[in-house]
KOLGUDO-94302 format. One line per field, with one value per residue (C-alpha): residue in three letters; x, y, z. Coordinates in steps of 0.1 Angstrom, whole numbers. Each point is the difference from the previous one (the first is absolute). Layout:
! residues N
resn = c(ala ...)
c1 = c(X ...)
c2 = c(Y ...)
c3 = c(Z ...)
***
This chain:
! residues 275
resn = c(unk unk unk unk unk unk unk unk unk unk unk unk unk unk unk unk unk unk unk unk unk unk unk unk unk unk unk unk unk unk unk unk unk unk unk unk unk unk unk unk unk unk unk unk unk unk unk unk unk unk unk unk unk unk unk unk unk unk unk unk unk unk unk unk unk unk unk unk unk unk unk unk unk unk unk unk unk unk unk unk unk unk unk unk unk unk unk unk unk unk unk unk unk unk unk unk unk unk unk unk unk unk unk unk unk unk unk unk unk unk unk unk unk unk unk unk unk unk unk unk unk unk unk unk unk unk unk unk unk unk unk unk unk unk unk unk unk unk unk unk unk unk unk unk unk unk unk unk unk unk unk unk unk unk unk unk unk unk unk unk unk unk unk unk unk unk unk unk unk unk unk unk unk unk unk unk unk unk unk unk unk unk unk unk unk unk unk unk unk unk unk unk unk unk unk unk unk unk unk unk unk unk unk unk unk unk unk unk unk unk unk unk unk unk unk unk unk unk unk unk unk unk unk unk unk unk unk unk unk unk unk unk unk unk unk unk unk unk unk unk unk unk unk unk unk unk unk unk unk unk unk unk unk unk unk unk unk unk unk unk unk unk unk unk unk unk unk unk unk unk unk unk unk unk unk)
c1 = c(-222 -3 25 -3 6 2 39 6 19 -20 20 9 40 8 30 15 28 10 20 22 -26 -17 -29 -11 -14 -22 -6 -29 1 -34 -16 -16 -22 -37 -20 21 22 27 28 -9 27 -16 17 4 -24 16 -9 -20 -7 -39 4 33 12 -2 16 -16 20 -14 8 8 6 36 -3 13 -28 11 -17 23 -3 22 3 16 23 -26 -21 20 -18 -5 25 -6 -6 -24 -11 -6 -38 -13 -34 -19 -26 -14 -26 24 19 37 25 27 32 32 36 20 36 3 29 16 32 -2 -13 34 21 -30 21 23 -23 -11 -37 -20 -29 -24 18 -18 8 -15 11 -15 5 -12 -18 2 -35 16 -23 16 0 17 15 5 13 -13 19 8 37 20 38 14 24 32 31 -9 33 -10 27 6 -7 -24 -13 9 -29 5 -30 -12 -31 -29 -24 22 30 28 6 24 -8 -16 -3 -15 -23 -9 -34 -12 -30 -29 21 13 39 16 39 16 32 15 4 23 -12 16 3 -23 -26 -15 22 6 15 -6 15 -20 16 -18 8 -25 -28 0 4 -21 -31 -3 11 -31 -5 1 -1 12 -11 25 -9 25 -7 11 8 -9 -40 -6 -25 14 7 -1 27 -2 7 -26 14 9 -18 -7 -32 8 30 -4 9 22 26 11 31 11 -8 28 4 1 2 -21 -24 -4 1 -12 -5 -31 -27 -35 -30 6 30 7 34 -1 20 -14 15 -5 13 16 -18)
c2 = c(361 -14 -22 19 28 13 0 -32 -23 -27 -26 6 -9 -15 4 -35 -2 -35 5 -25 -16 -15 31 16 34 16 36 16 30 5 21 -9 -31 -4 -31 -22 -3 -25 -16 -37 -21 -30 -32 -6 -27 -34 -36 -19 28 16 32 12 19 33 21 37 27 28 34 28 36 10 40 18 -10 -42 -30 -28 -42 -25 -34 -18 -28 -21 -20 -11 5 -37 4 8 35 23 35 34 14 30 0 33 -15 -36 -1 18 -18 -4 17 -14 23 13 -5 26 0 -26 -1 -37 7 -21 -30 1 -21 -16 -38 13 -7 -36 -6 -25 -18 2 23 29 28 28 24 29 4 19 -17 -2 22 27 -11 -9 -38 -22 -32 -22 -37 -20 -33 -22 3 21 -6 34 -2 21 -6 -17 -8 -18 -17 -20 -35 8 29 7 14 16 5 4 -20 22 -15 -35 -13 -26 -26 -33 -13 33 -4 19 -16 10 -9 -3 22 -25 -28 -26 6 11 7 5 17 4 33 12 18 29 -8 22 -26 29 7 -28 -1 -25 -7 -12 -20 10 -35 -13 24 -16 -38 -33 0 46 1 13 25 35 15 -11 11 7 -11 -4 -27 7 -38 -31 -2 39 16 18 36 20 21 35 37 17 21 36 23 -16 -20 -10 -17 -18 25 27 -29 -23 -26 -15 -30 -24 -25 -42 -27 21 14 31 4 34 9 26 9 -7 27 -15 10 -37 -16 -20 -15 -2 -21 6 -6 26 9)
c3 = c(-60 -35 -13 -35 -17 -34 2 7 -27 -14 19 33 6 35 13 17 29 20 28 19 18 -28 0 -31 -4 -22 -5 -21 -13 13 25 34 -11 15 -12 14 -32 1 -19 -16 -7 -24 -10 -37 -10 2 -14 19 28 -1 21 2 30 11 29 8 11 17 -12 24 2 4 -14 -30 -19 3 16 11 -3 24 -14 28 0 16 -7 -30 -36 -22 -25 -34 -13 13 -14 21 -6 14 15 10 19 3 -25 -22 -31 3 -16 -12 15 -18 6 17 18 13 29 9 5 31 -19 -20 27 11 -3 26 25 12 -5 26 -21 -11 -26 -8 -27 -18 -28 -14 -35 -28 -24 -37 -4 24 27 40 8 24 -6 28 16 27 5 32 -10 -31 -11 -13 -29 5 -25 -34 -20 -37 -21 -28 18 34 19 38 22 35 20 39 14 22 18 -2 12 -23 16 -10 -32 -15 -34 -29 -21 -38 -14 -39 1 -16 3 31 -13 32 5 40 6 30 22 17 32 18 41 10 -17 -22 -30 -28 -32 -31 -31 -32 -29 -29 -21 27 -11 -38 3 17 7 -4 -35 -10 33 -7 35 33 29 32 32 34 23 32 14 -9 2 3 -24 -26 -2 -28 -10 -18 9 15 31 -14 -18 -36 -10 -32 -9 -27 -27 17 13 -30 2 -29 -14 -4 -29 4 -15 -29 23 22 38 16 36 3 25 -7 6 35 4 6 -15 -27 -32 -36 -26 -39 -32 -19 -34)
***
């Protein structure tokens, strides 16, 4: 049976559900497919990398006119940002697929949860062209931001290790992106080992050696020697912080302090000067 027909919208919309166990699900509204059609999931080109990755989803039949794809939670996808194509048969171009519903109400209290490593994570999200994309993480360990309280003189950030454990000593280290400035603060851990919680002074953000810095980057070290881990927010159901959660930037010493997430959805600080 054809995958066509005159009726058919220009761009197909694909309908995307995860479920607890990490699976995602992708419905067609497309008949029975023969050809050996499948869904293509593509990385986004990075720097540096030649052929980016692909992961092909078989497409099965599963009635009222629909053919069904199982993304499943392993093996893990690289992280970046990867878009859903359809492909009718395997000679046949892709096509690049719409976004439908998409249902991750279980991704919401996804932090709730204590992740083993490596850290794996994947969003579906509807891009700014309309079109379905995913947006994932794959990191050996991840620390979760909870609480952020901002005022006048520091910020206060709570957050929960995966894939890691605090140990004596943890400490929280901020970087000046492009630069060696580095400041450490020191974290206070839960006793479970997991949850931590650190405060920043902003005066330390604009003087010494990062006057000049614009953006620090926030990692936790989780004892003395242990490789960083990066923290951000990237276990519910958003994958793009950066301009839907904004804290307010907070003035010093003449300059300006604001918390925000990157297009990582990594932590960080960036320090300006008004006008």
């Amino acid at each position: 049976m054809s995958l066509t027909s005159d009726k058919e919208p220009r761009v197909i919309r694909v309908t995307c559900v995860a479920d607890a166990d990490g699976r995602l699900t992708f419905d067609l509204p497309l008949p029975a497919p023969d050809g050996r059609p499948h869904l293509l999931l593509k990385a986004r080109p990075r720097k540096g990398v030649a052929d980016p990755a692909a992961r092909r989803l078989p497409l099965e039949a599963v009635g009222d006119g629909r053919s069904r794809a199982v993304l499943e939670p392993l093996p893990a996808l690289e992280e970046g940002r990867w878009d859903a194509f359809l492909v009718r048969e395997p000679a046949a171009e892709p096509e690049r697929l719409g976004s439908g519903p998409l249902d991750l109400r279980v991704l919401v209290d996804g932090a709730r949860t204590d992740r083993p490593s490596p850290v794996a994570v994947r969003i579906p999200y509807r891009a700014q062209d309309g079109f379905l994309a995913l947006r994932t993480w794959l990191r050996p360990a991840h620390a979760e931001t909870d609480r952020i309280e901002v005022a006048d003189g520091a910020t206060t950030v709570t957050a929960r290790l995966h894939g890691a454990g605090a140990g004596d000593g943890a400490a929280v280290r901020l970087r000046g992106r492009e630069s060696s400035a580095e400041r450490t603060v020191r974290a206070s851990t839960d006793g479970d080992g997991r949850g931590f919680r650190f405060t920043v002074d902003h005066a330390e953000l604009t003087g010494g050696d990062g006057a000049g810095v614009r953006y620090w980057d926030v990692d936790v070290l989780p004892a003395p020697g242990a490789a960083p881990v990066r923290v951000g927010r990237v276990l519910d159901d958003v994958a793009d912080r950066k301009h839907s959660f904004v804290y307010p930037a907070m003035s010093v010493g003449g300059r300006l302090v604001r918390l925000y997430y990157t297009v990582d959805n990594d932590l960080a600080f960036e320090v300006t000067t008004p006008g």
